[in-house]
SEDOPA-383328 format. One record per residue: residue in one letter; chain; x, y, z of N, C-alpha, C, O in turn. Coordinates in steps of 0.001 Angstrom, whole numbers, plus 524288, in hexadecimal, padded with zeros to 5 digits. Example, Ala and Ser with C-alpha at 12.3 -4.5 7.8 and 13.67 -1.06 7.14 Angstrom:
2
  residuo  cadena    npx    npy    npz   capx   capy   capz    cpx    cpy    cpz    opx    opy    opz
        A       A  83386  7E9C6  81E78  8300C  7EE6C  81E78  83390  7F31C  81E78  8379C  7F309  82111
        S       A  83232  7F736  81BA8  83566  7FBDC  81BE4  83264  8001E  81EBE  83461  80472  81F67
***
This chain:
102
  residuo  cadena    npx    npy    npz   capx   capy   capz    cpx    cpy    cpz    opx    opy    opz
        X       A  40F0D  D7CB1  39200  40B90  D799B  38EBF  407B9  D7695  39229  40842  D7614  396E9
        X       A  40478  D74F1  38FD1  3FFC5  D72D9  391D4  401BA  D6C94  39429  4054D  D6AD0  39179
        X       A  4005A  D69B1  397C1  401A4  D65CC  399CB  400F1  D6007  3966A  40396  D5C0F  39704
        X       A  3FB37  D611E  39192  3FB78  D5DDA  38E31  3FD8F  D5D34  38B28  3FD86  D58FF  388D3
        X       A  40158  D62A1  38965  4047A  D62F9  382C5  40A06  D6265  384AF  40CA4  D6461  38833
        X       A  40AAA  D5F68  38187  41146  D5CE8  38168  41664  D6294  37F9B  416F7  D65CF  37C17
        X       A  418F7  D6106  38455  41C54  D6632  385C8  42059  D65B6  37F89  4213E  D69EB  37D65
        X       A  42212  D61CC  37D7F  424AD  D6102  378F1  42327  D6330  3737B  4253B  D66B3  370F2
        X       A  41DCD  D5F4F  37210  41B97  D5F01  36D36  41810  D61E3  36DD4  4166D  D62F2  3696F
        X       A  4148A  D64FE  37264  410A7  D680C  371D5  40A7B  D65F9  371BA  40665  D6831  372F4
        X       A  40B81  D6112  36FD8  40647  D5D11  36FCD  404CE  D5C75  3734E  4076E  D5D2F  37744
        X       A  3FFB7  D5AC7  37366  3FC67  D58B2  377C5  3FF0A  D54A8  37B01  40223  D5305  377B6
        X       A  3FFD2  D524E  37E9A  40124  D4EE4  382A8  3FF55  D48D5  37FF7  401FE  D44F0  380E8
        X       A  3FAFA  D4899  37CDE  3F891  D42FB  37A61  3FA96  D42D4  3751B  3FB1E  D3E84  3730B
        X       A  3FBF2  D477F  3724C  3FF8C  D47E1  36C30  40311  D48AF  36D42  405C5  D490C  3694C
        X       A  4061E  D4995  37204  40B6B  D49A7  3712C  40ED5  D4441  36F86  40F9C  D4033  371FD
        X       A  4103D  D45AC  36B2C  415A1  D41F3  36922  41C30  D40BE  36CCE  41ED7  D3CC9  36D72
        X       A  41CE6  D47A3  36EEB  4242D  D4582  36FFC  42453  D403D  371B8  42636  D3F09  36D76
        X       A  42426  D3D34  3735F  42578  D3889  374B0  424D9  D33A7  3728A  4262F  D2F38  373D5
        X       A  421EF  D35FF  36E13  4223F  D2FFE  36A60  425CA  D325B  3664B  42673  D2F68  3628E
        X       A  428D1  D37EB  365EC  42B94  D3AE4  36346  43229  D374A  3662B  43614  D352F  36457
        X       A  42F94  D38A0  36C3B  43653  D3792  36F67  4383D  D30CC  36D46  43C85  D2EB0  36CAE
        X       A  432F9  D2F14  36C9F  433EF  D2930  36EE1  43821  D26CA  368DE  43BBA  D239D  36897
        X       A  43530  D2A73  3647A  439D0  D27AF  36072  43DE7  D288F  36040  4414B  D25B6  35E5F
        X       A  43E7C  D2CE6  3623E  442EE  D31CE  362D3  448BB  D2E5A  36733  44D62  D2F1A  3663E
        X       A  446D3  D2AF3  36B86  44AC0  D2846  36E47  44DD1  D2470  36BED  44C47  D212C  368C0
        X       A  45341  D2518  36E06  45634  D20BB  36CC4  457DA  D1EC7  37381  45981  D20F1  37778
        X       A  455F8  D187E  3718E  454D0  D163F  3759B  45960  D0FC5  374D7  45A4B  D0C98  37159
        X       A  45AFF  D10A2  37A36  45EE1  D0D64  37ACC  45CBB  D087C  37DDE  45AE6  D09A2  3822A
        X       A  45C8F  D02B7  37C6B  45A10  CFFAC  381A5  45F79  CFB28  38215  46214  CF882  37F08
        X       A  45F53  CFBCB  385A4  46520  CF6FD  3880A  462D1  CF28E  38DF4  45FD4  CF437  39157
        X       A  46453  CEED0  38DEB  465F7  CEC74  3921F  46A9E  CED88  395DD  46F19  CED57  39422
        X       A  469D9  CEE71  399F0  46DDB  CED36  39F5C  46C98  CE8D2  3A1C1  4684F  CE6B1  3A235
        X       A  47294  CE718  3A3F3  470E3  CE2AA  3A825  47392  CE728  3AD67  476D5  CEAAA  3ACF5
        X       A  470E9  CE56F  3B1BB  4718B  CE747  3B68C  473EE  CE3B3  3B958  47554  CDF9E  3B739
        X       A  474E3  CE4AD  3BF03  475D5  CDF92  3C1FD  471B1  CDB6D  3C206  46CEE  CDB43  3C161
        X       A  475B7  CD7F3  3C31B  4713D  CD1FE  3C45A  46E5A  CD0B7  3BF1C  469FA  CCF12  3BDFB
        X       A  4729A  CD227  3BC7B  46E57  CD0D7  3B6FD  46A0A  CD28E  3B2FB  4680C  CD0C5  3AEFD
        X       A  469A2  CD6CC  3B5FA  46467  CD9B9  3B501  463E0  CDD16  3AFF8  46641  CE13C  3AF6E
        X       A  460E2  CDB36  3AC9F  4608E  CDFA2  3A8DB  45C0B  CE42F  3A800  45769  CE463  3A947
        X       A  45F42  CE783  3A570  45C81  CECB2  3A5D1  45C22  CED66  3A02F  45F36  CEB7A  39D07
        X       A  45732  CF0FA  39ECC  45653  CF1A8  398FA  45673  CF936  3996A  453DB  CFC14  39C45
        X       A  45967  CFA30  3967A  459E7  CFF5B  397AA  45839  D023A  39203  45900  D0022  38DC1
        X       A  45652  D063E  3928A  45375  D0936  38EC9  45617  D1004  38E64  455CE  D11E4  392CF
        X       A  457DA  D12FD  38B77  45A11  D163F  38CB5  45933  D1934  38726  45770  D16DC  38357
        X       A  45A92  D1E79  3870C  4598D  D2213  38212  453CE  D240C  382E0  451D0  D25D9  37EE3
        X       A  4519A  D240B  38617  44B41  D25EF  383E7  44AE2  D2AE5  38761  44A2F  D2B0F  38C23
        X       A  44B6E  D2E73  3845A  44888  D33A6  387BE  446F5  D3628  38C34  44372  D396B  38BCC
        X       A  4492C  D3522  39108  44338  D3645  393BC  44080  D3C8E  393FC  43D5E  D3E08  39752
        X       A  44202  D3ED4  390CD  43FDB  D444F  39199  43B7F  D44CC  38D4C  437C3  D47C9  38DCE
        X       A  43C21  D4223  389B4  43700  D3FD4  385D0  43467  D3A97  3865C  430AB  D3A9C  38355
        X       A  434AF  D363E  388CA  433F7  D3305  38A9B  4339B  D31CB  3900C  4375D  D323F  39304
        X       A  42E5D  D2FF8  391B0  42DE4  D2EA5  3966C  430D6  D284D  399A1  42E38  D244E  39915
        X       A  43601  D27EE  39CAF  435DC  D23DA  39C39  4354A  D2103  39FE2  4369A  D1C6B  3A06F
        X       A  43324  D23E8  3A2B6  42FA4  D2069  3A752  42A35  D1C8D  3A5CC  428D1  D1861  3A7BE
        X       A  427D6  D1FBE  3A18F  423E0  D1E14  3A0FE  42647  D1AAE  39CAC  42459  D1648  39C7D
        X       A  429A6  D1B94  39984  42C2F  D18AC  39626  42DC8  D11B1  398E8  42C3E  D0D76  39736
        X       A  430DA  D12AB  39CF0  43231  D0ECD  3A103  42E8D  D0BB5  3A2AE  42FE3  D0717  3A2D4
        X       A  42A3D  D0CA8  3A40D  42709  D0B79  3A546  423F9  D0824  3A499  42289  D04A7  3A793
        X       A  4228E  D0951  39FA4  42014  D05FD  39B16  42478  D0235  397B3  422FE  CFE80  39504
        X       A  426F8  D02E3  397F2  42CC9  CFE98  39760  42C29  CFA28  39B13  42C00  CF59D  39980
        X       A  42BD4  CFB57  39F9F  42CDE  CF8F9  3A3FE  4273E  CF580  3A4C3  4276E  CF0B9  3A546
        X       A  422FB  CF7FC  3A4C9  41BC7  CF402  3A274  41CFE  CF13F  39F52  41C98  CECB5  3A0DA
        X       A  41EF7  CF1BD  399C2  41E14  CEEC6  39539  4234F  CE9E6  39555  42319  CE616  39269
        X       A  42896  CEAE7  399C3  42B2C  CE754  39924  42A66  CE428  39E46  42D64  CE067  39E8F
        X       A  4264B  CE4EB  3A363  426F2  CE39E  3A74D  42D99  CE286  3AAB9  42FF3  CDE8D  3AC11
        X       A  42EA1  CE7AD  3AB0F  434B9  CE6A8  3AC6D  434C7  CEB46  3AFBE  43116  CEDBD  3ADE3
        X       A  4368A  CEDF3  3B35A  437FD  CF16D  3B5F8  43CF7  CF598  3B230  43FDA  CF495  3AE7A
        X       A  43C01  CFA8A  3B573  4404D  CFD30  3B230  440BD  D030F  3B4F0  43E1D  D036D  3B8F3
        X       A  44373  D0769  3B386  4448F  D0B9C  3B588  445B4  D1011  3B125  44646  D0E84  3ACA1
        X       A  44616  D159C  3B237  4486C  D17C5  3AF1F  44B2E  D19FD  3B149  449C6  D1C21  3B55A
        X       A  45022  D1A66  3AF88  45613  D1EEE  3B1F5  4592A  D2167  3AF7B  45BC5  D1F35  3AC17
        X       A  459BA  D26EE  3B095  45C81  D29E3  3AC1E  45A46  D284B  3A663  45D7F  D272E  3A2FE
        X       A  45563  D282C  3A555  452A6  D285A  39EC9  45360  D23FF  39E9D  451D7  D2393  39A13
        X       A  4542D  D2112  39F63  4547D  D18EA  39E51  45223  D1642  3A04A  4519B  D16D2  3A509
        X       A  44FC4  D1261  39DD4  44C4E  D10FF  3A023  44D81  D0A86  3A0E8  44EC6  D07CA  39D29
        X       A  44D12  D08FC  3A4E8  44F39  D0364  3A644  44C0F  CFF96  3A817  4496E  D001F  3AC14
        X       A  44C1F  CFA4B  3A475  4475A  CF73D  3A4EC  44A8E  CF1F2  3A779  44DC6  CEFAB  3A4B9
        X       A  44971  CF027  3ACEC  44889  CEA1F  3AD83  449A1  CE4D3  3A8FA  446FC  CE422  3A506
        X       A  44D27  CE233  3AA54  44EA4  CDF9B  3A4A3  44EAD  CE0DF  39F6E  44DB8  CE50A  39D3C
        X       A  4506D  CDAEF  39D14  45231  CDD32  395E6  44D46  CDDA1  3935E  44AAD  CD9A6  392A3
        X       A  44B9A  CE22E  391E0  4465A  CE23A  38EB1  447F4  CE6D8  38911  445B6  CEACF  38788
        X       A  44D03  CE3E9  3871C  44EE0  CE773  38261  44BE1  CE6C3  37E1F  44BAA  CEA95  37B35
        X       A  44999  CE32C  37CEF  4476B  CE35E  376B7  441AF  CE36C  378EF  43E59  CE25F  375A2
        X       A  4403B  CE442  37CFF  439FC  CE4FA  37D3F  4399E  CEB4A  37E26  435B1  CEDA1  37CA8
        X       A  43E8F  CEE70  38113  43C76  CF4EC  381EB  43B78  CF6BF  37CB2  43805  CF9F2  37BB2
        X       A  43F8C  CF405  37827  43E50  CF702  372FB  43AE5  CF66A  371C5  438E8  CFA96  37071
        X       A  4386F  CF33C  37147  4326D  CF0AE  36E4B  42EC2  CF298  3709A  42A94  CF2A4  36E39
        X       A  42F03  CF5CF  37850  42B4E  CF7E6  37909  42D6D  CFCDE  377D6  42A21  CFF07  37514
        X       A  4319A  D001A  3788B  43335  D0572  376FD  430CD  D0632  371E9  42E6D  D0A59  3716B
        X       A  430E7  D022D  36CD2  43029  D03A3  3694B  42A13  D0418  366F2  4291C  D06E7  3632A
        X       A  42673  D0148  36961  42076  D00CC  369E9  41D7A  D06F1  36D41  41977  D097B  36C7F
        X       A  421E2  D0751  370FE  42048  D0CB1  373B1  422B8  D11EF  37030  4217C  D1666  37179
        X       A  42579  D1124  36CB1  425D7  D1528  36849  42A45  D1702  366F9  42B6C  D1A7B  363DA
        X       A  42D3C  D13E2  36A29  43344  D16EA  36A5B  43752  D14B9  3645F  43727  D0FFD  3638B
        X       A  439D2  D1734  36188  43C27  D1718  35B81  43EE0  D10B1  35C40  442F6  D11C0  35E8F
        X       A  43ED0  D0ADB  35B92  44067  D0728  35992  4458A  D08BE  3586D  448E4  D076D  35B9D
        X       A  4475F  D0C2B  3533A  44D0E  D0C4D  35251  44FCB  D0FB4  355EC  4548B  D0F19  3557A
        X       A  44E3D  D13CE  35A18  451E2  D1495  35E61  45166  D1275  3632D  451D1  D1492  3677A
        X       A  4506F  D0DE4  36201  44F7D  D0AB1  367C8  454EB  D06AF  3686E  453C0  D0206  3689F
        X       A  458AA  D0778  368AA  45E5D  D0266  36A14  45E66  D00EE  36E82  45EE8  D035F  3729F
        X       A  45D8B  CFA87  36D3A  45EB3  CF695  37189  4636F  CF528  3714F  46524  CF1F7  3747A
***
């Protein structure tokens, strides 16, 4: 196939949908860890990465909460407790509200 048409849906690269298809489609788990020394971790887990990008996903998590973070084995791990703000941005960036559990 051509480098612009989406290997999935067949669409153009600018109409392609799968991913605002994937994004309702996840069930998404968000928890706190504490680490040593106190440290908490906001952990994000359930999302795709073979339909979802989550680097770039991470990424932009990590801008909008000013916090550092990583991804490992599909999880994505943010720098302190930022539990009731990932939903509010997960859910603005498009991802389904009722499969999102904190």
């Amino acid at each position: 196939m051509s480098p612009d048409i989406c290997n999935v849906c067949g669409l153009p690269k600018d109409l392609c949908v799968c991913e605002e298809v994937a994004k309702e489609q996840q069930q998404i788990v968000i928890k706190v860890n504490k680490r040593r020394y106190g440290k908490e971790v906001t952990i994000i887990k359930g999302i795709n990465s073979s339909e979802i990008n989550l680097e770039e996903l991470a990424k932009f998590l990590k801008s909008k909460l000013a916090c550092g973070g990583t991804v490992k084995n599909g999880i994505i791990e943010l720098q302190g407790n930022h539990i009731n703000r990932v939903k509010n941005i997960l859910v603005k960036k498009g991802f389904n509200p009722d499969r999102i559990r904190v």
